[in-house]
C-alpha positions as CSV (number, residue, x, y, z in Angstrom):
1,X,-1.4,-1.2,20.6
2,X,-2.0,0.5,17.4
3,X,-5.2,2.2,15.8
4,X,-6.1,3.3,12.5
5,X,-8.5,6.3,12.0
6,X,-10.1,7.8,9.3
7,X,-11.0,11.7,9.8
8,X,-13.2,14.3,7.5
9,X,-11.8,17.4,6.4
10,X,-14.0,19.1,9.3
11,X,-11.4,16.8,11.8
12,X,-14.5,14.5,12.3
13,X,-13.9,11.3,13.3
14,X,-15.6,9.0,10.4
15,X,-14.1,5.6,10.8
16,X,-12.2,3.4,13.0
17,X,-10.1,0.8,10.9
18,X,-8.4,-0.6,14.0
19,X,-7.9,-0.2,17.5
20,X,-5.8,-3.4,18.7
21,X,-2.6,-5.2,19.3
22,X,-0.3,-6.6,16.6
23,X,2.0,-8.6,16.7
24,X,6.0,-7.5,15.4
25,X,5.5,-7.2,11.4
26,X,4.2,-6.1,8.5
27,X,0.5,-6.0,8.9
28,X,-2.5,-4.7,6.3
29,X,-6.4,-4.0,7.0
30,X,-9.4,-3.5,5.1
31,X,-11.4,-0.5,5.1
32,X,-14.9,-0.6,4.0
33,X,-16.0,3.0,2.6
34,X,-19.1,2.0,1.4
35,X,-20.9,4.8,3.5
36,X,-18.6,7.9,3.1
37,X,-19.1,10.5,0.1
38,X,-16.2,10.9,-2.5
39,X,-13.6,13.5,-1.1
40,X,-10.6,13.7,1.0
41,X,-9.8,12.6,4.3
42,X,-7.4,12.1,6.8
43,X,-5.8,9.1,7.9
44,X,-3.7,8.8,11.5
45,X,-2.0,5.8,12.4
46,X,-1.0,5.8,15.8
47,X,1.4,2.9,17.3
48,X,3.0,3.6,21.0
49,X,4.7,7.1,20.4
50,X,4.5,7.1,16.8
51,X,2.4,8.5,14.7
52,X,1.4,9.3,11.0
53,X,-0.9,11.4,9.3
54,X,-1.5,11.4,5.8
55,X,-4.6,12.9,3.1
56,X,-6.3,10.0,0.7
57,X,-9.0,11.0,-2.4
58,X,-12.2,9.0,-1.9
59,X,-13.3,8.3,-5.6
60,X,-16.7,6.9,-6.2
């Protein structure tokens, strides 16, 4: 299982990329921003007991 989530800088939940099972690879998704403002947000990638946070610039 592995989700993808997209925070404000408030820690608001904005988007949810993915929420599902993969199978063993290399896998890519899209992400449709059409309705958030130009700033920065959070992204959290979360697969079993891993996980990664990182910052991205919305630009509009």
């Amino acid at each position: 299982q592995a989700s993808l989530t997209v925070y404000n800088m408030l820690g608001q939940e904005v988007a949810v990329v993915a929420n599902k099972r993969f199978n063993a690879g290399e896998h890519s998704v899209n992400f449709d921003a059409s309705a958030l403002a130009s700033g920065i947000y959070i992204y959290r990638l979360q697969s079993g007991s891993q996980t990664l946070t990182k910052q991205m610039t919305l630009i509009k």
